[in-house]
MARKEZA-650600 format. One record per residue: residue number from 1; x, y, z of N, C-alpha, C, O in turn. Coordinates in steps of 0.02 Angstrom, whole numbers, plus 50000, padded with zeros to 5 digits. Layout:
num:n_east:n_north:n_up:ca_east:ca_north:ca_up:c_east:c_north:c_up:o_east:o_north:o_up
NUM:X:Y:Z:X:Y:Z:X:Y:Z:X:Y:Z;
...
***
This chain:
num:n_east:n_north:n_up:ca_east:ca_north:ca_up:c_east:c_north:c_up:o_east:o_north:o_up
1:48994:50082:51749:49037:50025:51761:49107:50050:51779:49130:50105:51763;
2:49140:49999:51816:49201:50035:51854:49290:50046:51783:49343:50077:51784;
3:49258:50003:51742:49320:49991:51699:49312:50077:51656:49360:50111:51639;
4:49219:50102:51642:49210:50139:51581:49241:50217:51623:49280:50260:51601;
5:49208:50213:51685:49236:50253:51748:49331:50290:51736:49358:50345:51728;
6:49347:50228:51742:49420:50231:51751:49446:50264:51657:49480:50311:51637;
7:49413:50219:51630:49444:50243:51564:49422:50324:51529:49450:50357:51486;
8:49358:50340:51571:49359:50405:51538:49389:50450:51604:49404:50505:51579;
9:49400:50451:51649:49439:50489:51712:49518:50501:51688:49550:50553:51684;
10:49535:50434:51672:49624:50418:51668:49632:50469:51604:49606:50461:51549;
11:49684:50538:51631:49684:50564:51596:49786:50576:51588:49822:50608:51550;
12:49796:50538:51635:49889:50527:51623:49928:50485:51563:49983:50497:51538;
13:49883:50434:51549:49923:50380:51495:49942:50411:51415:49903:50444:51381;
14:50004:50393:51400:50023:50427:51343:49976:50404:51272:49960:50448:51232;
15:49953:50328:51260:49901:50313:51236:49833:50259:51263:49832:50220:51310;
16:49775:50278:51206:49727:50249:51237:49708:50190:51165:49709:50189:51103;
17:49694:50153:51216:49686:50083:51153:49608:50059:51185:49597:50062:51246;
18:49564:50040:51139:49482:50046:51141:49482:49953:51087:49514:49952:51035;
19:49448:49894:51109:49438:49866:51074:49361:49847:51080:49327:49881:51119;
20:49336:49803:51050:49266:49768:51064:49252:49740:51002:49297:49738:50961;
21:49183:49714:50984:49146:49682:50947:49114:49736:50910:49103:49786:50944;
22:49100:49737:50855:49048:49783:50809:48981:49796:50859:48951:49750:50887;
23:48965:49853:50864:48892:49874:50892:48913:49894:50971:48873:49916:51012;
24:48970:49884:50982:48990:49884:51064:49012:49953:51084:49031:49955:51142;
25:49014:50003:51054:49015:50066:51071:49072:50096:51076:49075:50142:51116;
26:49128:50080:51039:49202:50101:51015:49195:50159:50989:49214:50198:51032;
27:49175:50193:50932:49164:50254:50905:49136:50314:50972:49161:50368:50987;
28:49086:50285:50996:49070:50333:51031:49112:50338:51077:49139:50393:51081;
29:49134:50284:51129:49186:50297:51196:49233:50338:51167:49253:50390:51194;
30:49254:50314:51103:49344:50362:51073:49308:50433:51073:49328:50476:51112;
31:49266:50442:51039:49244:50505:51042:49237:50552:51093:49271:50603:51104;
32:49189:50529:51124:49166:50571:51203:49257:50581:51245:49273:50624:51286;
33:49304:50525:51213:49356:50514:51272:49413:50569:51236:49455:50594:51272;
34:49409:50591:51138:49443:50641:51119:49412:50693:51133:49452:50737:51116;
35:49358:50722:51156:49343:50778:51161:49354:50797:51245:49360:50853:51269;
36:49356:50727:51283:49389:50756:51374:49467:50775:51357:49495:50826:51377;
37:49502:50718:51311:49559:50743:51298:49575:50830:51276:49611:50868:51310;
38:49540:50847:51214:49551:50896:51180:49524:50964:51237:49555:51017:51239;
39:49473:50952:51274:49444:51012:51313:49530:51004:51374:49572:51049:51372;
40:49536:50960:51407:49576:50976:51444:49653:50984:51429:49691:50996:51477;
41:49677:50977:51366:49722:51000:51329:49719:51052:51273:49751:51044:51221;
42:49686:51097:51281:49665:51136:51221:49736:51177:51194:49722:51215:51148;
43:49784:51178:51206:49848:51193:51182:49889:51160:51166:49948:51175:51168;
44:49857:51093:51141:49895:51049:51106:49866:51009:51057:49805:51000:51059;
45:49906:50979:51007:49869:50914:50952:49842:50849:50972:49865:50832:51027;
46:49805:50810:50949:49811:50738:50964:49828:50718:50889:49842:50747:50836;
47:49816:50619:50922:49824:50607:50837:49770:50546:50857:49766:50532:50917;
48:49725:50507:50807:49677:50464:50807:49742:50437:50743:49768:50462:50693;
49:49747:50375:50777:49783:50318:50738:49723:50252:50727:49723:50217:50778;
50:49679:50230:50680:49677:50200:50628:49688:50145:50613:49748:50148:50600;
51:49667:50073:50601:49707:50043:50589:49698:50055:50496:49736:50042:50450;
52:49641:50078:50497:49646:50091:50399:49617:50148:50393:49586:50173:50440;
53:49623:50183:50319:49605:50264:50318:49523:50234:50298:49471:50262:50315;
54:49525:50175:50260:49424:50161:50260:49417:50169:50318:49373:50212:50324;
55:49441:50147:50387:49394:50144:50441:49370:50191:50449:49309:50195:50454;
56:49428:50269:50453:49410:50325:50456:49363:50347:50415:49313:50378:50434;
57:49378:50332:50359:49334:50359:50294:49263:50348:50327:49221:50393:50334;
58:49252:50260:50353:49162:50246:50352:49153:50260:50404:49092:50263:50409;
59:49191:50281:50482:49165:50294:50532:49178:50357:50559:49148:50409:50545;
60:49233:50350:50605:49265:50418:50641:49249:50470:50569:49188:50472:50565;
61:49267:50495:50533:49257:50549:50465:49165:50563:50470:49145:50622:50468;
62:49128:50520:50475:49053:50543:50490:49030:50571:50578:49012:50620:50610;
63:49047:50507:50585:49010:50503:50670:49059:50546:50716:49026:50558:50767;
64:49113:50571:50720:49165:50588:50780:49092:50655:50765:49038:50641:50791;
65:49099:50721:50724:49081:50776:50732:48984:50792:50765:48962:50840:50796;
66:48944:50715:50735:48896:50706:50762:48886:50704:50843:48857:50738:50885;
67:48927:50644:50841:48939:50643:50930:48952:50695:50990:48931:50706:51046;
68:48999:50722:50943:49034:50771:50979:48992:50837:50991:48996:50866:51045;
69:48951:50860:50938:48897:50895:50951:48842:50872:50985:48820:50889:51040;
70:48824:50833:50948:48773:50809:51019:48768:50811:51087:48715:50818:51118;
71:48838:50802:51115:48850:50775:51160:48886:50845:51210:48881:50849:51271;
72:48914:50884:51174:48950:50941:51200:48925:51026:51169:48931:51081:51195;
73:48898:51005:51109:48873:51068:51085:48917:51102:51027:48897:51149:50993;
74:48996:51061:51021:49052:51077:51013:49046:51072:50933:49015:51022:50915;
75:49071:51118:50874:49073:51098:50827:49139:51083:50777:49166:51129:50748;
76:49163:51006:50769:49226:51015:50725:49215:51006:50650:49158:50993:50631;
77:49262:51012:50610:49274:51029:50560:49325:50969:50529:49378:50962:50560;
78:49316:50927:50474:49336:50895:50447:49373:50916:50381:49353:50949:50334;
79:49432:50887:50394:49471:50933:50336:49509:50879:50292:49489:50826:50316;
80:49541:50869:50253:49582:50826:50215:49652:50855:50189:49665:50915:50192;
81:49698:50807:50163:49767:50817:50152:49802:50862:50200:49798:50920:50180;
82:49826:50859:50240:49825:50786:50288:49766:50767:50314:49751:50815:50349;
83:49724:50727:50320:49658:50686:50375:49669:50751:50444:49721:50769:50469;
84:49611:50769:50456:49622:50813:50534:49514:50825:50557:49458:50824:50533;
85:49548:50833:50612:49487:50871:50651:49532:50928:50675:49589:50936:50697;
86:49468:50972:50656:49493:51044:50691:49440:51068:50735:49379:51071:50730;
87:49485:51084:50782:49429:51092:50835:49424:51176:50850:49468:51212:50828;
88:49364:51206:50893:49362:51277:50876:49403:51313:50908:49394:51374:50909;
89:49446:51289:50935:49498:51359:50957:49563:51351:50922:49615:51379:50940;
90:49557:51300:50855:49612:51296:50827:49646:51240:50840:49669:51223:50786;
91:49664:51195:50886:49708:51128:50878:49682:51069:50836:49624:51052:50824;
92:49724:51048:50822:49701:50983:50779:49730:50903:50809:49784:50885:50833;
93:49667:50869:50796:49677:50776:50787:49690:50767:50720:49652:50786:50676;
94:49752:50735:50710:49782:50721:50663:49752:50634:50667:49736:50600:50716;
95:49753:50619:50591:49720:50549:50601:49775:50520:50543:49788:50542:50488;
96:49800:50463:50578:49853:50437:50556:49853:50343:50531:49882:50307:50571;
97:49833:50320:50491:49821:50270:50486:49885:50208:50466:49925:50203:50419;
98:49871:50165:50529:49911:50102:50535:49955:50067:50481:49999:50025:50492;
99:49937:50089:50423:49945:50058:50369:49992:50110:50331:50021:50100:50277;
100:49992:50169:50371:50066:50218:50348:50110:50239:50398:50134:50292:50380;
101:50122:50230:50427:50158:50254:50516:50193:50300:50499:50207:50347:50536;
102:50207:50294:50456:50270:50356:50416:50252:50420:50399:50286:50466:50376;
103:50192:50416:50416:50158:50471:50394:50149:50518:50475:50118:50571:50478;
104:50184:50482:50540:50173:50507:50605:50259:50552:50590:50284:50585:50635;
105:50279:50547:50546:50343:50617:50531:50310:50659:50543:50253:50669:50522;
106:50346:50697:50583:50338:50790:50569:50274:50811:50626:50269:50867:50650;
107:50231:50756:50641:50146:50779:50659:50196:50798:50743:50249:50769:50755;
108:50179:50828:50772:50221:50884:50839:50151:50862:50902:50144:50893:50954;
109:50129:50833:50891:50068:50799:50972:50076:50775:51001:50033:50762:51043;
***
C-alpha cells in the first residue's frame, strides 16, 4: 500500500508517529521501521517514546527483539535502569515514556 510504502522509505522526518486499532499492526510497523532506522544510522541513538512504561513493559519489552530477529536475523538485548535496546554494534533505543518527559534530560539522540 502506498501510505505503508512511504512510511517505511521516509527516512528524513525528525519523528515518526504510528496510530491504529488493537490487532492493526503498530508493534510490528514500529519495529521493522526501528531497525531501517537503526541499520541506516548505526552511529547514533534513538529513543521509542511510550505513552506508558506498561505499554512497554506488555509489548515493545517482549515483541520488538522477536520481530526483529525474525525478520533481520539481528539480535537485541533488553536492558533496564534506564529502559534501552541495545543493539549489536553498540547504540542504543532509549525508551522514554510519556508519562515522564523529564526523563528525555541528558538522553544525546
Amino acid at each position: 500500500m502506498p501510505h505503508q510504502r512511504e512510511f517505511f522509505s521516509d527516512q528524513e522526518s525528525a519523528e515518526i508517529y504510528i496510530q491504529g486499532a488493537y490487532g492493526q499492526g503498530k508493534t510490528y510497523a514500529l519495529a521493522i521501521k526501528q531497525l531501517i532506522l537503526r541499520v541506516a544510522n548505526a552511529k547514533s541513538d534513538g529513543i521509542l517514546l511510550v505513552p506508558t512504561y506498561g505499554d512497554y513493559e506488555r509489548i515493545h519489552k517482549h515483541e520488538w527483539p522477536t520481530i526483529i530477529s525474525d525478520v533481520a536475523g539481528i539480535t537485541i538485548t533488553v536492558k533496564q535502569d534506564p529502559d534501552r535496546f541495545v543493539w549489536p554494534w553498540g547504540r542504543v533505543t532509549w525508551v522514554i515514556s510519556a508519562e515522564k518527559p523529564e526523563r528525555l534530560k541528558g538522553i544525546k539522540a
